[in-house]
GUSEPA-651826 format. One line per field, with one value per residue: x, y, z of N, C-alpha, C in turn; residue in one letter. Coordinates in steps of 0.1 Angstrom, whole numbers, always signed. Each point is the difference from the previous one (the first is absolute). Layout:
<rs>
n.east c(X / ...)
n.north c(Y / ...)
n.up c(Z / ...)
ca.east c(X / ...)
ca.north c(Y / ...)
ca.up c(Z / ...)
c.east c(X / ...)
c.north c(Y / ...)
c.up c(Z / ...)
code c(a / ...)
</rs>
This chain:
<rs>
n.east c(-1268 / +8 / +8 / -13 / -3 / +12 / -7 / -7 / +7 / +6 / -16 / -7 / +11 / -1 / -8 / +1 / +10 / -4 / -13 / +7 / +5 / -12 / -3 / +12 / +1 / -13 / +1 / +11 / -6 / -9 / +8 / +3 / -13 / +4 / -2 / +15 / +0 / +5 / +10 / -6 / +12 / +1 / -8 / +11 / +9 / -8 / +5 / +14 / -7 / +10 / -3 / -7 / +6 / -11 / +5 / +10 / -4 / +2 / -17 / -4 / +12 / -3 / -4 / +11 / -5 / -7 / +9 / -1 / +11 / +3 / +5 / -3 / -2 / +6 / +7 / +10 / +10 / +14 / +5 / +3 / +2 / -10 / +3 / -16 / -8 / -4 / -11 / -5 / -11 / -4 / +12 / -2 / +11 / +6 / +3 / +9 / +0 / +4 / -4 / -2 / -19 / +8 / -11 / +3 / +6 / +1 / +5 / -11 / +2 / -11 / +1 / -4 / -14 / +6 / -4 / -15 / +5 / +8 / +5 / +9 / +20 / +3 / +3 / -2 / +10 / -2 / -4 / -12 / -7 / -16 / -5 / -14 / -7 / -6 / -6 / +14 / -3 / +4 / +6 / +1 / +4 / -11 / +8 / -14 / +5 / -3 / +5 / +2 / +3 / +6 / -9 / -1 / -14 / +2 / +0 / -4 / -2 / +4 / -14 / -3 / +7 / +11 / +7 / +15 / -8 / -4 / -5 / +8 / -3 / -2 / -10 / +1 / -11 / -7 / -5 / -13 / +7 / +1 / +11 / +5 / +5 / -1 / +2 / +3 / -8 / +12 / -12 / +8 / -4 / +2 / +5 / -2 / +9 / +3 / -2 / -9 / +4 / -11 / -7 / -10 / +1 / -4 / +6 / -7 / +3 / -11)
n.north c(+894 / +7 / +4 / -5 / +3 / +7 / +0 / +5 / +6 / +8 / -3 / +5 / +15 / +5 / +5 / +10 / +8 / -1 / +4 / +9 / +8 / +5 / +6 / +12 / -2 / +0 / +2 / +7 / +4 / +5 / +6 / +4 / -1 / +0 / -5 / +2 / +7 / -14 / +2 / -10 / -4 / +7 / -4 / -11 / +1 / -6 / -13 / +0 / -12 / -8 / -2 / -1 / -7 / -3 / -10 / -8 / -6 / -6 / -6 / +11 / -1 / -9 / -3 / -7 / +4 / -13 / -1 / +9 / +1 / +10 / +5 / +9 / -14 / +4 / +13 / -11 / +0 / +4 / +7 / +9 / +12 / +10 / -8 / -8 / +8 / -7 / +5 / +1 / -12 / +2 / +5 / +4 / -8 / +13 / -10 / +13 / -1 / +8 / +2 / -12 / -10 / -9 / -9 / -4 / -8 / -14 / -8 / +9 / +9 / +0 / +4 / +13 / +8 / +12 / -7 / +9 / +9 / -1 / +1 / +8 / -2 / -2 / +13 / -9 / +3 / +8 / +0 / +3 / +11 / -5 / +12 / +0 / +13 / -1 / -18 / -6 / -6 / -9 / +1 / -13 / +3 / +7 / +4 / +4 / +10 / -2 / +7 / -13 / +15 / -9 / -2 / -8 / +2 / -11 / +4 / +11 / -2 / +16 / +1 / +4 / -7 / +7 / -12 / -1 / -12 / -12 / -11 / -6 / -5 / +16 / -1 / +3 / +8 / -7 / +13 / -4 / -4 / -2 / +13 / -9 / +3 / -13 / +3 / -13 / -7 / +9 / +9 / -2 / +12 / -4 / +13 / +6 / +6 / +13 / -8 / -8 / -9 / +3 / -7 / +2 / +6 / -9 / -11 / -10 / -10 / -4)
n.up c(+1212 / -4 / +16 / +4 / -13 / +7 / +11 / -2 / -8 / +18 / +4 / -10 / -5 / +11 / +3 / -11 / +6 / +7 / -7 / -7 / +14 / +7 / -15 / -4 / +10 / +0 / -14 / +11 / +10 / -7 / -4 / +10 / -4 / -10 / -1 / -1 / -16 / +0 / -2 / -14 / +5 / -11 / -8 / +5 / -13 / -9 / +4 / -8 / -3 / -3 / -13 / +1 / +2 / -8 / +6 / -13 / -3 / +8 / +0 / +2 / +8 / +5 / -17 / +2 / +12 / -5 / -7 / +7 / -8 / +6 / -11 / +5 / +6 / -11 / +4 / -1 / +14 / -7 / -4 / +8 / -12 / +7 / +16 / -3 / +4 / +10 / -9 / +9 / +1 / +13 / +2 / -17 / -2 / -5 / -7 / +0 / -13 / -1 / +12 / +1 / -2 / +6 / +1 / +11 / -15 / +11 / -6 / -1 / -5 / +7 / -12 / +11 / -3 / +0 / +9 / +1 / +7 / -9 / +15 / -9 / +5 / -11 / -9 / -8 / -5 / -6 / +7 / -1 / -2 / +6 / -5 / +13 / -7 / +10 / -11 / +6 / -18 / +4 / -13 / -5 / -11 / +1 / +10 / +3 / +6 / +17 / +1 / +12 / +3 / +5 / +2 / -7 / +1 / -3 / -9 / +0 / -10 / +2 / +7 / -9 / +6 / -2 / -12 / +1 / +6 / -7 / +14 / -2 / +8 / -1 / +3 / -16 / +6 / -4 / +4 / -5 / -4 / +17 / -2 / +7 / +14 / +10 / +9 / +2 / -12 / -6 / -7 / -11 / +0 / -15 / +4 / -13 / +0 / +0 / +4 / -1 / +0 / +5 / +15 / -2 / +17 / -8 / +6 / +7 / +4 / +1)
ca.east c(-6 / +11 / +8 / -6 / +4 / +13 / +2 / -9 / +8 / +14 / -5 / +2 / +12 / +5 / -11 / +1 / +11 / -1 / -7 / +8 / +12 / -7 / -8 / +14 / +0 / -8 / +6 / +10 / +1 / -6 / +13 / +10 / -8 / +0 / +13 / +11 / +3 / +9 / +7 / +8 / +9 / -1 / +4 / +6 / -10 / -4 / +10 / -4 / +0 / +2 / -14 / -7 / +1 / -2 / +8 / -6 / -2 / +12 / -2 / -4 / +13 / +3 / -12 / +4 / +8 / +3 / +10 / +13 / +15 / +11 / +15 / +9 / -6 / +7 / +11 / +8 / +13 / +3 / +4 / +0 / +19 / +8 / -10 / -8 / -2 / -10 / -11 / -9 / -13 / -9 / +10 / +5 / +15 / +8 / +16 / +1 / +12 / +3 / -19 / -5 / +3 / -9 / -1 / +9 / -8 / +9 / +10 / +2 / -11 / -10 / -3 / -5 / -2 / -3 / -13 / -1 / +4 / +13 / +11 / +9 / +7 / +6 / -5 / +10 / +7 / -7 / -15 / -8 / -11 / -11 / -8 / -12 / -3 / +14 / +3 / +9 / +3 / +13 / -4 / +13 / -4 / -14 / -3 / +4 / +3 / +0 / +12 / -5 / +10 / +15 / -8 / -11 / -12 / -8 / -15 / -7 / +7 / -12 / -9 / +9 / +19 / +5 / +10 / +2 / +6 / -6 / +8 / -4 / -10 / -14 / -12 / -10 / -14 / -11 / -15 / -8 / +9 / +14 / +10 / +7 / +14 / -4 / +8 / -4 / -13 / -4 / +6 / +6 / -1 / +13 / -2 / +10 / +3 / +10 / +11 / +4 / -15 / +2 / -3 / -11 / -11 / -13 / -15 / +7 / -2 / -3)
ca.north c(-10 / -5 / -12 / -9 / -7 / -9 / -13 / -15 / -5 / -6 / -12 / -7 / -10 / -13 / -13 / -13 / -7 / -9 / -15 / -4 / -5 / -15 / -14 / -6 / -3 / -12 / -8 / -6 / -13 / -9 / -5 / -12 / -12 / -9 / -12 / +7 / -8 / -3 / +4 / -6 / -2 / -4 / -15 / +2 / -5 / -14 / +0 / -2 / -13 / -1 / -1 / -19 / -7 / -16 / -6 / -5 / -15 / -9 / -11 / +12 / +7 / -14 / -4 / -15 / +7 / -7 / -7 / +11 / +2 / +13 / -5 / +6 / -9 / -15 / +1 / -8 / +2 / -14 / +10 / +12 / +4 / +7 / +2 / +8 / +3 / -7 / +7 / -6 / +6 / -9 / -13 / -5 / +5 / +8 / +6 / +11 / +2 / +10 / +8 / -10 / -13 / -16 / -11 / -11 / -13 / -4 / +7 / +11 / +16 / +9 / +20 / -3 / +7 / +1 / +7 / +8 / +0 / -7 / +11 / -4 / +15 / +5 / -3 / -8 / +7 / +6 / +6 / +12 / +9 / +3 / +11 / +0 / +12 / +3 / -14 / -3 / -18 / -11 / -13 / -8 / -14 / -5 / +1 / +16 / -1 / +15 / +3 / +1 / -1 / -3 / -12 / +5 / -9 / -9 / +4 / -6 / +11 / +8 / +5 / +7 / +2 / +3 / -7 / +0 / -11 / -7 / -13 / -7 / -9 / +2 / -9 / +10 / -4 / +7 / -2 / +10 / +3 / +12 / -13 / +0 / -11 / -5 / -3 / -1 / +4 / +10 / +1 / +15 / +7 / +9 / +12 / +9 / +8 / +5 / -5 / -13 / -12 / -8 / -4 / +3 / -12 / +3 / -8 / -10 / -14 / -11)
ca.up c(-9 / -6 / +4 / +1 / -13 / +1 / +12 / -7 / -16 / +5 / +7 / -15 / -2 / +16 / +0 / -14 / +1 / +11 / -7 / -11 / +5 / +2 / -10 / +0 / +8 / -2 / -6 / +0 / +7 / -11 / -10 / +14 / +6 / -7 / -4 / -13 / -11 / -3 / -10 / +1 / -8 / -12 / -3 / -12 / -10 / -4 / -4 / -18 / -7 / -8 / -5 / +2 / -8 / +4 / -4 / -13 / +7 / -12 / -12 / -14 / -6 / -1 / +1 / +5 / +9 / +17 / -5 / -7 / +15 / -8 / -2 / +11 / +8 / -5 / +3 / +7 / +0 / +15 / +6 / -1 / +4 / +13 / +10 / +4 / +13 / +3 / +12 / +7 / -7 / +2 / +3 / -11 / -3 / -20 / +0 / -4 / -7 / -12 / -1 / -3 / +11 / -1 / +7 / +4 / +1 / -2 / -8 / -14 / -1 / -9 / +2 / +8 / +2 / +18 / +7 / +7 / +13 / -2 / +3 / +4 / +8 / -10 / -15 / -13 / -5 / -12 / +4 / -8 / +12 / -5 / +5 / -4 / +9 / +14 / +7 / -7 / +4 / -4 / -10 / +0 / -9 / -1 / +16 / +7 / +11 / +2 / +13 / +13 / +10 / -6 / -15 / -14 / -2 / -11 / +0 / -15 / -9 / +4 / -14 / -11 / -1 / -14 / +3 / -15 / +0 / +6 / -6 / -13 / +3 / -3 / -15 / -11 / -5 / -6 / +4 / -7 / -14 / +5 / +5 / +14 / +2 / +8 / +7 / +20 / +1 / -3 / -15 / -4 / -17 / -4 / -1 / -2 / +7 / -3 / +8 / -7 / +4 / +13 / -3 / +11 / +6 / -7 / +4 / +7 / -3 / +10)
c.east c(+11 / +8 / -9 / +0 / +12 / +2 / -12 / +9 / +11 / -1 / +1 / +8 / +7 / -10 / +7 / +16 / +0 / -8 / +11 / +13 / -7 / +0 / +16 / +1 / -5 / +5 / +16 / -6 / -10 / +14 / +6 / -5 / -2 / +14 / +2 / -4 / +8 / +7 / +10 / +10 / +5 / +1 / +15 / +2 / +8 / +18 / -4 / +8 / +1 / -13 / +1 / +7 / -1 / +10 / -6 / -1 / +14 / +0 / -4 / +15 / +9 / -9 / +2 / +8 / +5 / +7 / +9 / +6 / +5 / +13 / +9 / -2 / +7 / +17 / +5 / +13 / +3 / +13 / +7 / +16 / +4 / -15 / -9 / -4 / -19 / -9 / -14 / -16 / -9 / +3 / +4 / +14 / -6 / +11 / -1 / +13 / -1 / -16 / -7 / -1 / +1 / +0 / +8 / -10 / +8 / +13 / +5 / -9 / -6 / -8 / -13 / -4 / -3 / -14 / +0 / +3 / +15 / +10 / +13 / +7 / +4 / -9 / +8 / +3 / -9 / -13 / -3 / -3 / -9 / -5 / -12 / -2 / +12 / +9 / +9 / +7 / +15 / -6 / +12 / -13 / -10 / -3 / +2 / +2 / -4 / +4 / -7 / +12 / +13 / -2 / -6 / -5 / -7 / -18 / -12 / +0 / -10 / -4 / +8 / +12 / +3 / +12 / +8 / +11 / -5 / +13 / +2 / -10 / -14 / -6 / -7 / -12 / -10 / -16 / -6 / +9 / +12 / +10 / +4 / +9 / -3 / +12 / -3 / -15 / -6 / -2 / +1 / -2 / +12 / -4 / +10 / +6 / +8 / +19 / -1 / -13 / +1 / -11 / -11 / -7 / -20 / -8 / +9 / -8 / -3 / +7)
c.north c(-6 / -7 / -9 / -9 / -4 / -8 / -9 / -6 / -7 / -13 / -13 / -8 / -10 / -13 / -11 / -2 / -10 / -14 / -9 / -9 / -19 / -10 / -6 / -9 / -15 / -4 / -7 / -12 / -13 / -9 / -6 / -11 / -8 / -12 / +6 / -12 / -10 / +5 / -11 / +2 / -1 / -12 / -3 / -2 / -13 / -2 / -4 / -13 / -1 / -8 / -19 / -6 / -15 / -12 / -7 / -17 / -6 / -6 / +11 / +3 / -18 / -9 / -16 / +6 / -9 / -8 / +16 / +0 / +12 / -8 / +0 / -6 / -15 / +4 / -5 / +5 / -17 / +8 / +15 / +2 / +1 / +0 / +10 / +9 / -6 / +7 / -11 / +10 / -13 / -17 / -3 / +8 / +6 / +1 / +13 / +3 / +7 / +9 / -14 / -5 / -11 / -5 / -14 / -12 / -11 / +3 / +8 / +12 / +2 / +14 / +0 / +16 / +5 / +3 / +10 / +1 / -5 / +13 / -2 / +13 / +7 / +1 / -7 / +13 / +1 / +5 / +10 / +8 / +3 / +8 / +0 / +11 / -3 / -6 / -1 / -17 / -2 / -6 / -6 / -18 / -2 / +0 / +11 / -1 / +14 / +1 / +6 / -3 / -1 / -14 / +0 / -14 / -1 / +12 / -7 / +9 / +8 / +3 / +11 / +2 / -1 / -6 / +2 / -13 / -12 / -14 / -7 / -13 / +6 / -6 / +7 / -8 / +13 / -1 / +10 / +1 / +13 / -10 / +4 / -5 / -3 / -5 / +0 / +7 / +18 / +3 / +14 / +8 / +6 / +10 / +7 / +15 / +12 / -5 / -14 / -8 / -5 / -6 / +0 / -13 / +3 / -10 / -13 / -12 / -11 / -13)
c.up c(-9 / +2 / +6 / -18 / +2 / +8 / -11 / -11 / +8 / +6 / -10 / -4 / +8 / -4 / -15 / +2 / +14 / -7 / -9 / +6 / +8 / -8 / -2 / +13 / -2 / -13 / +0 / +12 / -7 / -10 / +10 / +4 / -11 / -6 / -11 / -7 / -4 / -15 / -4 / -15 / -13 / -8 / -8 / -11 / -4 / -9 / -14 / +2 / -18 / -9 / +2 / -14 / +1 / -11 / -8 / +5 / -13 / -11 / -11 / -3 / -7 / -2 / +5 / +13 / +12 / -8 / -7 / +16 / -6 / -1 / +12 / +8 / -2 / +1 / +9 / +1 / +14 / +9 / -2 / +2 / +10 / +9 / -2 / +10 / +1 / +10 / +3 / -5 / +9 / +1 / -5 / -9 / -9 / -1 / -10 / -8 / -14 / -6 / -2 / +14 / -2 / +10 / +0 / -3 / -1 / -3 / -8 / +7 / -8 / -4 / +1 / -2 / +19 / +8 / +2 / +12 / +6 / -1 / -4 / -1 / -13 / -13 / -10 / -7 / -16 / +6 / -2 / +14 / -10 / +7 / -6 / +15 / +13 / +5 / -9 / +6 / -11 / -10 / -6 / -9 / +4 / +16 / +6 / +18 / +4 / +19 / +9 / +12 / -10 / -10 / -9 / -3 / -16 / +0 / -12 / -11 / +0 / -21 / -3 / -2 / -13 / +7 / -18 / -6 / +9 / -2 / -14 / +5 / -4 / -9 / -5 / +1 / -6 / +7 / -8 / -14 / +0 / +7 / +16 / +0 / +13 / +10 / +19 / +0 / +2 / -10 / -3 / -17 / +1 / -6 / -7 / +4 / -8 / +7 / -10 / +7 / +14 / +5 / +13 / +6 / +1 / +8 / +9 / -11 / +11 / +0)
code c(x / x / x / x / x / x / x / x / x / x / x / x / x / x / x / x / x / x / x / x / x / x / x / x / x / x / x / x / x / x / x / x / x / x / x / x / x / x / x / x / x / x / x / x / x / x / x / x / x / x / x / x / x / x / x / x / x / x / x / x / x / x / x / x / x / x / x / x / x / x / x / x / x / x / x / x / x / x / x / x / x / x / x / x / x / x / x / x / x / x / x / x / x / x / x / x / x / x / x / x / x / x / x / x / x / x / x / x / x / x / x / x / x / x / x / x / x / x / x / x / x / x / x / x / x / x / x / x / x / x / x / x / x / x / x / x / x / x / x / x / x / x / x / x / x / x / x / x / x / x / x / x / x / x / x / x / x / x / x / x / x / x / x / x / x / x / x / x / x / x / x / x / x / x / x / x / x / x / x / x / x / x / x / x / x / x / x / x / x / x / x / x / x / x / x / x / x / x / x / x / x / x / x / x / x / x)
</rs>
């Protein structure tokens, strides 16, 4: 009677480890038959843009603006000590002489703020390095530059640059009852410093 209880308890356990090794069975080929998950890729993240800044229209900074010229626009030379060196912009000559440009007019030159996009092989001698986070630009009298390859390109003056010296062609204005200094339609706050005064890029000018 007894070993008959053990063949029934031995039948048993066969039987539920045999069902158990089936149902495994059936659910791996159930998991094979289905299309894998795609797994995708983590997103990357969102690059940081510098904040919006919308540009001031000219007639709020000049309230007679379609009759203002910058000073810096009426400088005449009829010639130069020593050969310029002459870079090309869209067909158009600069002659390049002492960090300065002018334009060829007639007979005389004219100063000549540089385009954007206006390469040329060398820096004029006094130039600053402006450091904003990783990017590092050329600045030289109110013209920043920044180095592509064995050249350096005319940019635009990046938002926030801290510069400690502006042309003397800048123009003092006032908006809102604060003051600026305006220059190639950038404008700039002066900022004081433990170092001394200098002089921040705050906004453009249309």
């Amino acid at each position: 009677m007894k070993t008959t209880f053990n063949i029934k308890i031995l039948l048993f356990c066969l039987f539920t480890i045999l069902t158990v090794n089936m149902e495994a069975q059936n659910a791996s080929k159930i998991q094979k038959t289905r299309p894998a998950r795609n797994i995708h890729p983590p997103r990357p993240a969102r690059p940081i843009h510098p904040p919006h800044v919308k540009p001031i229209p000219s007639h709020i900074i000049y309230p007679n603006h379609r009759h203002y010229f910058p000073p810096y626009r009426h400088r005449v030379v009829y010639h130069f000590p020593h050969r310029p060196r002459v870079y090309y912009h869209h067909g158009h000559p600069y002659h390049f002489y002492n960090g300065y440009f002018w334009r060829p007019n007639r007979n005389r030159f004219i100063f000549s703020v540089p385009p954007f996009g206006l390469r040329i092989n060398f820096l004029p001698t006094g130039y600053h390095k402006v450091f904003i986070g990783p990017d590092v630009y050329f600045y030289f009298k109110g013209t920043f530059y920044k180095k592509y390859g064995e050249e350096y390109e005319v940019i635009k003056a990046p938002y926030n640059a801290v510069v400690y010296e502006l042309p003397e062609e800048a123009t003092e204005v006032y908006i809102g009852g604060k003051r600026f200094y305006e220059y190639n339609h950038v404008l700039y706050k002066v900022v004081r410093t433990p170092e001394g005064k200098v002089f921040k890029v705050v906004n453009y000018v249309n």
